[in-house]
N, C-alpha and C positions, 0 to 999 in steps of 0.2 A: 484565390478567392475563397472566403469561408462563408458558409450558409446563413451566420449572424453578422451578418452584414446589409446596408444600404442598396448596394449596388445589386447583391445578388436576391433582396429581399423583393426589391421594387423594379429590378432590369430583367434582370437575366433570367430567371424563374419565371415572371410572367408571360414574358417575349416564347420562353422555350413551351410554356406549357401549350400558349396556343397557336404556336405552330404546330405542335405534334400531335393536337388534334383535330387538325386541318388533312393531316396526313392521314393517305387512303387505306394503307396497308401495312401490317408486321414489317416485311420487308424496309418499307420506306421509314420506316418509324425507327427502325434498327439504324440506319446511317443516319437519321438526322442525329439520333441520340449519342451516336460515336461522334460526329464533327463537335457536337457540342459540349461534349465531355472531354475531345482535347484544349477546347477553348477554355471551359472551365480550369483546365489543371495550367496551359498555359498562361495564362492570368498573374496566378501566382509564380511558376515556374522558369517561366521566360524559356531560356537555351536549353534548361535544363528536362525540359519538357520531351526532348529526343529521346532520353535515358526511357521514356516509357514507350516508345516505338520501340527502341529497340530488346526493351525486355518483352514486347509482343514476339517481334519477328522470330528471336532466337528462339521463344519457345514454341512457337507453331511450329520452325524446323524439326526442332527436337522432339516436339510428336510426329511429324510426319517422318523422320527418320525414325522412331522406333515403331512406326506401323508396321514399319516393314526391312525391322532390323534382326528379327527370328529368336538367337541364341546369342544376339548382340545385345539383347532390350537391355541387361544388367549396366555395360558398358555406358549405353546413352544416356540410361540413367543415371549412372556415375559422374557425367559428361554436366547432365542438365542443374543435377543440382549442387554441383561443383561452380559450376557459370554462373547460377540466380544467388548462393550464397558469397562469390566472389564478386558480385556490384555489392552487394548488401554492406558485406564489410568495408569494403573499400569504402564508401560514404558515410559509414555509420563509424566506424574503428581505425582509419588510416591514421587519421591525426593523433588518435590515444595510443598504437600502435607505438608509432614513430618516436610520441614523446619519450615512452617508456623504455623504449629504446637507446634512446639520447641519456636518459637517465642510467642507463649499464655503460653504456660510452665513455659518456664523462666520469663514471666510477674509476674506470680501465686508462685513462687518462685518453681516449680516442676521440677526435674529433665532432662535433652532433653532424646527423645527418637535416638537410634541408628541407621541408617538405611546406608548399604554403596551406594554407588554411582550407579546408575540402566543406563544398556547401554538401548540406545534407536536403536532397530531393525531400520535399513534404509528401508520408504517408508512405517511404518507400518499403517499411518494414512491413505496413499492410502489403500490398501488392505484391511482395516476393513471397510473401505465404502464401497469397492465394495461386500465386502461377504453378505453385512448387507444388500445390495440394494435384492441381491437375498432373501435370507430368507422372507426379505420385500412384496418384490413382489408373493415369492409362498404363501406366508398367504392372499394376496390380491384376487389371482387367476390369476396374468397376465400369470402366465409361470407355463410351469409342471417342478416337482421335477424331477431332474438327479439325475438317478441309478447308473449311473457307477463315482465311485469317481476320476479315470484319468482324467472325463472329466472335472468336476469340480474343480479338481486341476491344469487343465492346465487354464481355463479361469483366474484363480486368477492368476497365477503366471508366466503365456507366456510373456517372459522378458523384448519383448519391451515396455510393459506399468505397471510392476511388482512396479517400484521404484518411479516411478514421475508421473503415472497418462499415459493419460486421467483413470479418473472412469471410466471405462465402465461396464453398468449394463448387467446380465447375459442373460435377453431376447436377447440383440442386438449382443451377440458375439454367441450364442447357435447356430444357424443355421453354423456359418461361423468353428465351431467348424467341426460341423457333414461333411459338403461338403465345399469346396471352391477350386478354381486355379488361379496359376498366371499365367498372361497373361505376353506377355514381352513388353506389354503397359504399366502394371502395375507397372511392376516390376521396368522400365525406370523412371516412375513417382516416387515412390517412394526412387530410388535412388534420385534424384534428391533433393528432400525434406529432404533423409537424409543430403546428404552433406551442402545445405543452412543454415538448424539446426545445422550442425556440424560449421561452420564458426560463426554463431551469437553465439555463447558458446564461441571459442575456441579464434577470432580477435576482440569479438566486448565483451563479457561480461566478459571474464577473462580480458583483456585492463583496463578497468573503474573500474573493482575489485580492481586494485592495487590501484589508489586514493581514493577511499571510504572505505577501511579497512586501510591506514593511516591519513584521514583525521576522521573517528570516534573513530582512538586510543590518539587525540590530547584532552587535558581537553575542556570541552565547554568552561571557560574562557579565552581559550587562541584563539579562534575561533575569526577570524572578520564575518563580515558579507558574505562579496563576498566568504570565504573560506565555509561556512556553506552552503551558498543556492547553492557552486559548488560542493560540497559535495552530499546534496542530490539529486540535477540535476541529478547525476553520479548515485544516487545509482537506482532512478528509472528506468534509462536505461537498468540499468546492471541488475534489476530485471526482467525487459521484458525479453531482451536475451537470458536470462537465461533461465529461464523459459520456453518462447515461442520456445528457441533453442532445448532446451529438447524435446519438444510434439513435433515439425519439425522431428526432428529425429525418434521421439519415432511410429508415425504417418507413416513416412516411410518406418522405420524396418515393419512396420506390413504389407505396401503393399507388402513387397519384399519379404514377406509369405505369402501373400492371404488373410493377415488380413484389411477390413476398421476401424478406429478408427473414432470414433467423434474430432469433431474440439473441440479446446480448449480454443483460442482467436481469440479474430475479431476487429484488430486495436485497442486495448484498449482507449488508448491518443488522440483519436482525441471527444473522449466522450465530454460534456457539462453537464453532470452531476455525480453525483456515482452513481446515479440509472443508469442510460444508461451505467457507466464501469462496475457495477458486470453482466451486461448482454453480456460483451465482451470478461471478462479478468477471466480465469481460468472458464469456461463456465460449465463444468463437476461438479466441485465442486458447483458452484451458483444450478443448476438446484438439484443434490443432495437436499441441505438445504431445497429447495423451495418442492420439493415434498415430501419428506418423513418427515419434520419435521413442516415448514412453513405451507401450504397448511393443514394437521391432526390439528394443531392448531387453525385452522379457518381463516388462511392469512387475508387478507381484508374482508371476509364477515361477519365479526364482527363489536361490536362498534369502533367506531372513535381511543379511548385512548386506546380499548386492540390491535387493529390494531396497535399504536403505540408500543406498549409495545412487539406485536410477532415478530415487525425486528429486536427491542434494543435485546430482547432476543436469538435470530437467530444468530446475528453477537460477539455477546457475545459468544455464543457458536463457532462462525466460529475464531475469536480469539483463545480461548483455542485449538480447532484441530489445528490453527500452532504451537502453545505452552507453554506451562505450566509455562508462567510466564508472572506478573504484567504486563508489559509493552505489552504486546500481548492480554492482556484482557482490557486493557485499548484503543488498538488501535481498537478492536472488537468493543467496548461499543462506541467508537469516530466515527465509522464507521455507527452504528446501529442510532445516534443520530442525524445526518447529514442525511441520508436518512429519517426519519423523519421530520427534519422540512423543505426537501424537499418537501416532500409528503403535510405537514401542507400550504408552497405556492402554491400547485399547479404546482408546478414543473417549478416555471417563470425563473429558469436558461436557461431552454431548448427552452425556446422559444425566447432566446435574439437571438441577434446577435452571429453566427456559433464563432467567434475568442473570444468575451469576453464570451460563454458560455463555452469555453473550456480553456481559461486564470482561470477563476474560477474552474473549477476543475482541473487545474494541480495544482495550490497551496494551494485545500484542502486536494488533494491524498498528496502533498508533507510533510503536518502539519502533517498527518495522518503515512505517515513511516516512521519520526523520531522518535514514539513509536515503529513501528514495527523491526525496525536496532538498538536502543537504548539498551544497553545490562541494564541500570537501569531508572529509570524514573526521578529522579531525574538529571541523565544525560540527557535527552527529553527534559526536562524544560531548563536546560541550553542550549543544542542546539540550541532551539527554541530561547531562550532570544538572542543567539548569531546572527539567522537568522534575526530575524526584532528591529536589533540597542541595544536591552536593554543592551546588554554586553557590557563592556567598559574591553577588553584585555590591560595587562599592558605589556605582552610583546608577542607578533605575530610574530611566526617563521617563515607563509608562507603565499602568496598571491594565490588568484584563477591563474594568470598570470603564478605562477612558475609552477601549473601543469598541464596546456594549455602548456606552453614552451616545453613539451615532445612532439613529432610530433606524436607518437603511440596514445598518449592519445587524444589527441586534432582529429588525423585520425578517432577514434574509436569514438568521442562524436561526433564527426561531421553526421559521419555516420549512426550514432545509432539514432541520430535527425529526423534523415530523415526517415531510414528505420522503424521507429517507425509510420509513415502515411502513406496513402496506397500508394506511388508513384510507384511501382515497378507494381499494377494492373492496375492501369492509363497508363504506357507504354506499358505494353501489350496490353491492350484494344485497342489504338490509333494504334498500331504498325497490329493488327487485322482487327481493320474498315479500316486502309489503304491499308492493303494485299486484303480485298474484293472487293474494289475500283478500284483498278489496276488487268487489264487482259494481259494474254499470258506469254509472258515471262517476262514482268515487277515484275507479282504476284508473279511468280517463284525466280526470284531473289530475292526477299523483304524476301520471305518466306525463303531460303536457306540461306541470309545472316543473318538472324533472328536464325534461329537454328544452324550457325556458333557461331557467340556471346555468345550465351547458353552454347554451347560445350565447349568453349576457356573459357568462365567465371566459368563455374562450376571443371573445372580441373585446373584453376589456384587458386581458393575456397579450393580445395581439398589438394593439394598439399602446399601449404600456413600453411593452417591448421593444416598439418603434420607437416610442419617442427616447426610452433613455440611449438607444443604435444612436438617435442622429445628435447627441446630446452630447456622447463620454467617448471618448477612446480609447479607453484601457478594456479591450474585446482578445485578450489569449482564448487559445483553444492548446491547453495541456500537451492532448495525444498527439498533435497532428506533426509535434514535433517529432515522433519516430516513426 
C-alpha cells in the first residue's frame, strides 16, 4: 500500500485515525499502531511480510544478548550486523551476485549456477538501517536496550516512515514511543504537510514521470540532444518530488500521531556543490554513512589519500544500498570521485559566484543520474554522447517542444522549477515581517487573508489530487524500490 493511493487516502488513514483517537492511552495507542502498521506493510507484502517479524525478533535478541554479554558486546555485534546486512544482500544482490558469477563461469567454460528470481521486500534498505542504527548505538552506549519487543517493533515498522524513510535512529523515537500527544496544533500542521507531499507526488512527479520513462525507453541513438538534456531536466525533478513528497507526507502522518520525524531535505538544488547537496538531500541517509561507517573509519582525520579513498569508498557503498547493479555502483564511485577532487580544490565551486556555483552542480548531479535512471551503462554512455552533440540520430522521432506542447507537462516542469528553490519560505517570511509591520486591523486582515489562501490552496491541493488518484494509474514511488 502507498500513501498516494485510493484505498489508503479514503480507507485506511481515516478508519486508523479514528480509532486511535478513540483510544485511552500511550499504551493502547502503541499496539493499535503496531497491528496496523503490519497490515499496512502486509498489503503490499503478502508472505513476505514475515521477513519483518523476523528482522524485529532477531534484533531484540541481539540487544538483549548484548545487555548482558560484558566483554562479548564486540562479538554480538559482529554477530548482529553480519545477520541485518546478510537479509539485505540476499534480497537486494543475490540475483546480481549470481549473474556475475554465471558470467566468470561461462568464461572458464563451467556450468551457470541456478538461482530463481529473489523478490525484493519494499523499503528493506530503510529498515535495516534503522535496526542497525540501534544495535549500533546500544554497543556504543548511547541508548538502553528495550525489553519489551512491541516496543521495538513498533519503532521499526510505525508506517509512516516503514517504507521510504526518514532513518530514524531508535534514541530519537524511544521517548516519543514511551509518552507523546497530539495537539490540534499539531495535528493541523501535519495535515497540512501531508497533503503538500501528497500533491508534489501525485501533480508534480507522476506529470514528469510520464516523459522520463518514454524518453529513457527511446535507443540513446535515436536521442537529439534538446530531447536528452529534457529528459533528465525532467527526471531530476521528478526525483525531488518524489521523494521529497514521500518524507512531506511521511513527516506529517507522523504529527497526526504524535510522532516528530527528522527533516530529510533542505532545498537540495539550489547547492553549488555535491558536498553541500548530500548535506541537503536525503539528509537521514547522508548522516547514517557519515556516522556509523564514515567517521569509525577515520573520515578526515587521516592521511590526505586514505581520506580520499573513505568518501570513494562510502559512496560506493551508498550506490550499492540503492542497487545491486553496475550502473548504481558506478553512479556511487562517480559520486565518491567528484567530492573528492572537490575536497582536493578546496572546495572553489562554493566560493564562486551563488548562479555559476549552482549552474556546476546541476550538470554534474545531471552526468551523475544518467547512471543512476540508465537501466545498462552502456546505455549512460549513449545518453550521455546524446546529451553533449556526439550522437548524430539518423532518424529522431521527437523534439524537447513536442513534450513542453503537453500543458500538464510543461504546468508540472514549470512548477516543479520553481518549487524546487525555497520561494514558497521567502513568501512566508515577507508575508510575516509585513503582518508585524502593520497594526490593528490592518495585521488582522493581512493575517486572515493569509490563512484564507492557505485554506482555499490546500483543499483545492487536496481535491485535485484526488481526482487525478482516481483518474491515472501510472502512480511509482522511485525509493520505495530499495
Amino acid at each position: 500500500m502507498v500513501f498516494s493511493s485510493v484505498t489508503f487516502l479514503f480507507f485506511f488513514l481515516p478508519i486508523t485515525l479514528v480509532i486511535y483517537f478513540f483510544l485511552w492511552n500511550t499504551r493502547a495507542k502503541n499496539a493499535f499502531l503496531l497491528i496496523v502498521s503490519f497490515v499496512f506493510y502486509l498489503v503490499g507484502e503478502k508472505a513476505y511480510s514475515v521477513l519483518l517479524v523476523v528482522v524485529i525478533v532477531m534484533n531484540y535478541l541481539f540487544g538483549i544478548w548484548m545487555a548482558h554479554a560484558g566483554a562479548r558486546r564486540r562479538l554480538v555485534l559482529v554477530l548482529a550486523v553480519v545477520g541485518n546486512l546478510s537479509i539485505m544482500v540476499f534480497f537486494k544482490a543475490g540475483n546480481f551476485i549470481v549473474s556475475n558469477v554465471n558470467a566468470l563461469l561461462g568464461f572458464f567454460g563451467y556450468p551457470a549456477l541456478n538461482l530463481p528470481p529473489i523478490h525484493l521486500p519494499a523499503g528493506i534498505s530503510f529498515f535495516i538501517f534503522a535496526i542497525m542504527s540501534y544495535v549500533i548505538d546500544l554497543y556504543r552506549g548511547n541508548i538502553e536496550v528495550q525489553k519489551n519487543p512491541f516496543s521495538l517493533g513498533l519503532y521499526l515498522s510505525v508506517f509512516p516512515k516503514l517504507m521510504q524513510g526518514p532513518i530514524e535512529r531508535y534514541g530519537d523515537i524511544d521517548g516519543q514511543i514511551k509518552e507523546r500527544r497530539v495537539s490540534l496544533d499539531g495535528f493541523v500542521c501535519g495535515l497540512k504537510r501531508f497533503i503538500v507531499g501528497l500533491a508534489k507526488k501525485v501533480l508534480v512527479a507522476n506529470t514528469l514521470g510520464v516523459p522520463v520513462a518514454k524518453i529513457f525507453s527511446i535507443p540513446a541513438g535515436e536521442l537529439t540532444a534538446g530531447v536528452a538534456w529534457f529528459g533528465i531536466a525532467s527526471f531530476i525533478l521528478q526525483l525531488y518530488f518524489d521523494f521529497s513528497g514521500y518524507t512531506d507526507m511521511a513527516i506529517g502522518l507522523g504529527r497526526m500521531f504524535g510522532f516528530n520525524f527528522r527533516e530529510n531535505f533542505n532545498y537540495p538544488y539550489i547547492s553549488r556543490s555535491l558536498r553541500e547537496f548530500w548535506q541537503r538531500w536525503h539528509i537521514t541517509l547522508t548522516s547514517w554513512f557519515r556516522d556509523y561507517l564514515y567517521i569509525p573509519m577515520g573520515g578526515s582525520r587521516v592521511s590526505k589519500w586514505r581520506g580520499y579513498y573513505n568518501i570513494v569508498f562510502v559512496f560506493l557503498l551508498t550506490g550499492l544500498w540503492h542497487g545491486a547493479s553496475w550502473t548504481y555502483i558506478l553512479w556511487g564511485v562517480f559520486n565518491g570521485v567528484i567530492l573528492v577532487l572537490e575536497r582536493a580544490s578546496n572546495r572553489i565551486t562554493e566560493r564562486l559566484w551563488s548562479p555559476l556555483g549552482n549552474i556546476y552542480f546541476l550538470v554534474i548531479f545531471m552526468i551523475s543520474l544518467v547512471f543512476f535512471r540508465s537501466n545498462t551503462i552502456s546505455y549512460a554512455w549513449g545518453y550521455l554522447a546524446a546529451m553533449f552533440g556526439f550522437s548524430r540520430p539518423v532518424l529522431a522521432q521527437y523534439t524537447a517542444l513536442q513534450f513542453l506542447s503537453h500543458n500538464d507537462i510543461l504546468t508540472a516542469f514549470l512548477a516543479a522549477a520553481v518549487g524546487s528553490r525555497p520561494v514558497v519560505p521567502f513568501i512566508r517570511s515577507w508575508i510575516e515581517r509585513r503582518t508585524g509591520v502593520l497594526e490593528g486591523r490592518g495585521q488582522k486582515a493581512l493575517a486572515l487573508a493569509f490563512s484564507a489562501i492557505q485554506v482555499f490552496s490546500l483543499t483545492a491541493l487536496l481535491v485535485v489530487s484526488s481526482m487525478s488518484l482516481a483518474s491515472d494509474t501510472y502512480n511509482p514511488f522511485i525509493y520505495q524500490q530499495f
